[in-house]
N, CA and C atoms as an extended XYZ file, in Angstrom:
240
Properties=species:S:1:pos:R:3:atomname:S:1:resname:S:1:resid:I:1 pbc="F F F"
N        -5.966       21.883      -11.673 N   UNK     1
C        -5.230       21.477      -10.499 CA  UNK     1
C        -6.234       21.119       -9.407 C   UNK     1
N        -5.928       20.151       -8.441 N   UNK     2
C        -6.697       19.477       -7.538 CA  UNK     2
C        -6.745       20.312       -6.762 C   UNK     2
N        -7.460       20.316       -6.156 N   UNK     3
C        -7.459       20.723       -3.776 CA  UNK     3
C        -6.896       19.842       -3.007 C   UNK     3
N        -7.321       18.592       -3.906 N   UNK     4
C        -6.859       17.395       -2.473 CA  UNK     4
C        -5.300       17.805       -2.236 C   UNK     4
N        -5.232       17.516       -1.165 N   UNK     5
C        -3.952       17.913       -0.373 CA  UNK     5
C        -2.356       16.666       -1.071 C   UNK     5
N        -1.541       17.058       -1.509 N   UNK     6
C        -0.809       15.952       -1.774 CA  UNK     6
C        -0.720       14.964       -1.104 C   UNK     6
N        -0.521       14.932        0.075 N   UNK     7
C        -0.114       13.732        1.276 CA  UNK     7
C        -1.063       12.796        1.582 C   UNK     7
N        -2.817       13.117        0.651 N   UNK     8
C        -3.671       12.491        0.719 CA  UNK     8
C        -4.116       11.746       -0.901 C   UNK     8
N        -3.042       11.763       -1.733 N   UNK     9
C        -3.309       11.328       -3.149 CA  UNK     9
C        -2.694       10.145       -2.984 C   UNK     9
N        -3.364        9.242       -3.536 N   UNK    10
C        -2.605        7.715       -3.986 CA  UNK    10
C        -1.445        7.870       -5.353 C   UNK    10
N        -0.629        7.261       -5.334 N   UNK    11
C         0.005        7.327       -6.207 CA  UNK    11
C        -0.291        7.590       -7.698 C   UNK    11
N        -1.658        6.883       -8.150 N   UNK    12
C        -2.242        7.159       -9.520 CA  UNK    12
C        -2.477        8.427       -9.925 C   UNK    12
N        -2.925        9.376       -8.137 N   UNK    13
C        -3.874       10.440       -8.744 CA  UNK    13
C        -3.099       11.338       -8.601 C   UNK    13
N        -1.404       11.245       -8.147 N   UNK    14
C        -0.345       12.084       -7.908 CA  UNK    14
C         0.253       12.172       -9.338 C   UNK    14
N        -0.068       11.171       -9.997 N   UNK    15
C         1.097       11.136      -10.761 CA  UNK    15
C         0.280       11.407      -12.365 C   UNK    15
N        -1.301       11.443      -12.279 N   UNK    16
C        -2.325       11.965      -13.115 CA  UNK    16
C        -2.231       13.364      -13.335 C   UNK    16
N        -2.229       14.069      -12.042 N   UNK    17
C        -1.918       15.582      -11.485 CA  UNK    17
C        -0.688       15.726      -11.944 C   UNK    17
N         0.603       15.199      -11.825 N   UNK    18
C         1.713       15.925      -12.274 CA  UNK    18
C         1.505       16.153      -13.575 C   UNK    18
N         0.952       14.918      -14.521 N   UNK    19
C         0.904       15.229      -16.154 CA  UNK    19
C        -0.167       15.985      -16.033 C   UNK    19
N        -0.868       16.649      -15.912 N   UNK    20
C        -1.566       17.645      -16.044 CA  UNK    20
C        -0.685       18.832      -15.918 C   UNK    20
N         0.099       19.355      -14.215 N   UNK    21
C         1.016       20.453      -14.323 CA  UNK    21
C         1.995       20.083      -15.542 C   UNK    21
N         2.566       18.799      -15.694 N   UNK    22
C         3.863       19.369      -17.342 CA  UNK    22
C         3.120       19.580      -18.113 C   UNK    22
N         1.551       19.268      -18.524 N   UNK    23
C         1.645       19.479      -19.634 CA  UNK    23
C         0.931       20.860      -19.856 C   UNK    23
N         0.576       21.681      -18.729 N   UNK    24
C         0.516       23.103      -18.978 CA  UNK    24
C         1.576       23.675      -18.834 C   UNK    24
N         2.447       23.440      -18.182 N   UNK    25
C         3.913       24.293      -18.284 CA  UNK    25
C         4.276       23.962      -19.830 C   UNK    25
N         4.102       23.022      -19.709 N   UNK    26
C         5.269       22.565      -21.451 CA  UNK    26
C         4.488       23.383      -22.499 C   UNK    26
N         2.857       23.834      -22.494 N   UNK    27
C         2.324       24.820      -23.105 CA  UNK    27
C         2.667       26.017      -23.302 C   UNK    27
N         3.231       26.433      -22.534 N   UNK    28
C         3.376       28.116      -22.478 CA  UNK    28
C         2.478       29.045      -22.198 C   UNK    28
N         1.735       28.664      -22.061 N   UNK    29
C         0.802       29.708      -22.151 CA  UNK    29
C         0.066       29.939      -20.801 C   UNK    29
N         0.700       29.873      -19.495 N   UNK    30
C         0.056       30.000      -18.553 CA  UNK    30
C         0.921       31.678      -17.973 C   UNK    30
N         0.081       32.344      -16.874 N   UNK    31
C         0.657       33.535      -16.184 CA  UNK    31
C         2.121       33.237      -15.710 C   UNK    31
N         3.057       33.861      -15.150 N   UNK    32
C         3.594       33.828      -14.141 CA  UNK    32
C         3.654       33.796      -13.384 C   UNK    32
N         2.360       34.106      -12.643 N   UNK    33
C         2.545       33.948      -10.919 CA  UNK    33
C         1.579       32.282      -11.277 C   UNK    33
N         0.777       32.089      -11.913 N   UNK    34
C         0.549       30.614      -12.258 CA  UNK    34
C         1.235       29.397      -12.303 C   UNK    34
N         2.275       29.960      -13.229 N   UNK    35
C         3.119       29.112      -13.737 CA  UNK    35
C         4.066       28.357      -12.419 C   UNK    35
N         4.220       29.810      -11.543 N   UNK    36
C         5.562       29.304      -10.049 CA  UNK    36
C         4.500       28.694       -9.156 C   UNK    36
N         3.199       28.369       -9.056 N   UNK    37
C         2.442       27.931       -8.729 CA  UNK    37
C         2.269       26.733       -8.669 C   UNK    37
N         2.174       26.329      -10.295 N   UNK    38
C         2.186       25.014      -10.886 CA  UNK    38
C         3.540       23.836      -10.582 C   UNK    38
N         4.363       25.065      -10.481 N   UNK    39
C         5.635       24.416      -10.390 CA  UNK    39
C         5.967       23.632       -9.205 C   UNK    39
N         5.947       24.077       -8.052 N   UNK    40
C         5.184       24.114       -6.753 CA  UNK    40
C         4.664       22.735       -6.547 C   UNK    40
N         3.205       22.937       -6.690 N   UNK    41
C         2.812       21.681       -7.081 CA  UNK    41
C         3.524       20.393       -8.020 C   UNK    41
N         4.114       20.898       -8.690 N   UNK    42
C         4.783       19.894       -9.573 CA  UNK    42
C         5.535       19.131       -9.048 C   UNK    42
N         6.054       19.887       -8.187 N   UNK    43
C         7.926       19.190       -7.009 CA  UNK    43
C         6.859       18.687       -5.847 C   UNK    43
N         5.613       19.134       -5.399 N   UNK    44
C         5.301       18.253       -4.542 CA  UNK    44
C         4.739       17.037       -4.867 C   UNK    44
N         4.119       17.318       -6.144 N   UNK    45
C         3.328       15.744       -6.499 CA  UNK    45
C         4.651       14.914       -6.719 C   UNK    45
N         6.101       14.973       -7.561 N   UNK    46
C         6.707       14.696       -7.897 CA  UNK    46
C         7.486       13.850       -6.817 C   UNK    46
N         7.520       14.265       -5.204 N   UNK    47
C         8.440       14.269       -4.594 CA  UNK    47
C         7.256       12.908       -3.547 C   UNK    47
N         5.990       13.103       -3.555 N   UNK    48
C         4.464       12.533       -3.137 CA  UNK    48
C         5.092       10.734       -3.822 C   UNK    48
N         5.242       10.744       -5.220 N   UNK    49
C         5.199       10.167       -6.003 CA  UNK    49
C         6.877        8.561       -5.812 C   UNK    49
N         8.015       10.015       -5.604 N   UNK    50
C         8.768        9.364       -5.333 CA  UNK    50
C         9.047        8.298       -4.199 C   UNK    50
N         8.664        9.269       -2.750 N   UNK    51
C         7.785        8.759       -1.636 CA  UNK    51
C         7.572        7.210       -1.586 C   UNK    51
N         6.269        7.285       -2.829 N   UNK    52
C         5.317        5.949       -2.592 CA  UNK    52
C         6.210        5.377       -3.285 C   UNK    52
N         7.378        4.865       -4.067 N   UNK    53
C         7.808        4.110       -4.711 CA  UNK    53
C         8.572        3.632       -4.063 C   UNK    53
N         9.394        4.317       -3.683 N   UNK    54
C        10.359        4.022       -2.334 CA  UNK    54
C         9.646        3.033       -1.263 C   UNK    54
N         9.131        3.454       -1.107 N   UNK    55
C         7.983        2.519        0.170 CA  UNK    55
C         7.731        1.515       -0.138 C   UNK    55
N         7.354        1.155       -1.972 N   UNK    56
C         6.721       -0.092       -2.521 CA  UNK    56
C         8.402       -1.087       -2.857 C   UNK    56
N         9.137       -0.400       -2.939 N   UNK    57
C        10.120       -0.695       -3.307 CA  UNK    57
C        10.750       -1.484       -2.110 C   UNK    57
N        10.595       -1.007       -1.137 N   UNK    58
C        10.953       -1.768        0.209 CA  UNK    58
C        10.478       -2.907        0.737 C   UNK    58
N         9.077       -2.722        0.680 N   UNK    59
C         8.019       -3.601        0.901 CA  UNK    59
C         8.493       -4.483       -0.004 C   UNK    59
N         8.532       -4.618       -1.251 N   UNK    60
C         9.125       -5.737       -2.048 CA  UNK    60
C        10.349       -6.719       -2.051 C   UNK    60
N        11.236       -5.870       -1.046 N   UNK    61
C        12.504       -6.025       -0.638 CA  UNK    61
C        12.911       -7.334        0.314 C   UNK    61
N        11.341       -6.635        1.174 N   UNK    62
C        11.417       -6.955        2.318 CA  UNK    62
C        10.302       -8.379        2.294 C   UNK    62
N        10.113       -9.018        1.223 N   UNK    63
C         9.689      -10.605        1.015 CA  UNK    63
C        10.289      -11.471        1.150 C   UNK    63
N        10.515      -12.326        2.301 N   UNK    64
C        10.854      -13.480        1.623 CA  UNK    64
C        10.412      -14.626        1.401 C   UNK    64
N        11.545      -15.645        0.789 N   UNK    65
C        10.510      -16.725        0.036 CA  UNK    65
C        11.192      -17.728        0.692 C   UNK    65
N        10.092      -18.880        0.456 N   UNK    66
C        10.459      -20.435        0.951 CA  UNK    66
C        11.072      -21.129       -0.034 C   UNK    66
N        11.029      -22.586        0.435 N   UNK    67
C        11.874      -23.404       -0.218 CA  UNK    67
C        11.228      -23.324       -1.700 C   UNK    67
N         9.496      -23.366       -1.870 N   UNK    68
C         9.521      -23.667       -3.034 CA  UNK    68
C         9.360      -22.036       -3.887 C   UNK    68
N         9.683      -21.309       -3.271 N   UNK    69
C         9.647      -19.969       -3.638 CA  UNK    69
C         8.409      -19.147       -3.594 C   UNK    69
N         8.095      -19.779       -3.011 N   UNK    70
C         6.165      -18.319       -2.244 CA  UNK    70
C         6.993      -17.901       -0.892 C   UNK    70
N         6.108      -16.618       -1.074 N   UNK    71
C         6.394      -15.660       -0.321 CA  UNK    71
C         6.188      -16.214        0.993 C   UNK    71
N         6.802      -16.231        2.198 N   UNK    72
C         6.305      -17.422        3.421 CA  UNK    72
C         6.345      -15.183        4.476 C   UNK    72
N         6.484      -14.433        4.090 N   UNK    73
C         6.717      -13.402        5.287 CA  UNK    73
C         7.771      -12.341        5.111 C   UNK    73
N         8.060      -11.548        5.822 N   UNK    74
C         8.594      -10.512        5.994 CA  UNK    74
C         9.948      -10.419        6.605 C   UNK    74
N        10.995       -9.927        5.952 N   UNK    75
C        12.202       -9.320        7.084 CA  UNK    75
C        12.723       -8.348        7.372 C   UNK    75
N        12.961       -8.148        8.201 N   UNK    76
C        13.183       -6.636        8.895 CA  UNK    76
C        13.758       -6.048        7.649 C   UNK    76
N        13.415       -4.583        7.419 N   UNK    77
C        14.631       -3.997        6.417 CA  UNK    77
C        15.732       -3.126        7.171 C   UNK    77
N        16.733       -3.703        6.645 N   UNK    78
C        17.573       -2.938        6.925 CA  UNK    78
C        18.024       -1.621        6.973 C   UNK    78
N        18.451       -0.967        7.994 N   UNK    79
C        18.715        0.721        7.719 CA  UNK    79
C        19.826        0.484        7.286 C   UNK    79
N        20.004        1.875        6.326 N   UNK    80
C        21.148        2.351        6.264 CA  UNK    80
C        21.794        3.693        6.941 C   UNK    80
């Protein structure tokens, strides 16, 4: 398990780190006070992860295109 702080992982190295925590949980073979540890970490990388997708997901949203279809800029996104 890392140090770096979740809120400072890029998406790759969040989501490198989570398969590392499943795949020692899915082992068995870690302590218990380890294990609620791991878990922990797991929902934060997990939640780190969801985060950035959402974000990329918007950003993508939020393209639009010209007549001949390139991207010419940005539009507001909408709240909900």
């Amino acid at each position: 398990m890392s140090d770096t702080p979740v809120t400072d992982m890029t998406f790759e190295q969040a989501m490198a780190e989570l398969e590392q925590v499943l795949n020692q949980l899915e082992r068995g073979d870690v302590a218990l006070d380890d294990s609620i540890k791991l878990y922990e970490r797991g929902a934060a990388l997990k939640a780190r992860c969801e985060q950035m997708l959402k974000e990329a997901e918007e950003k993508v949203a939020a393209i639009t295109l010209g007549a001949d279809g390139a991207p010419v800029g940005l539009k507001p996104v909408e709240s909900q």
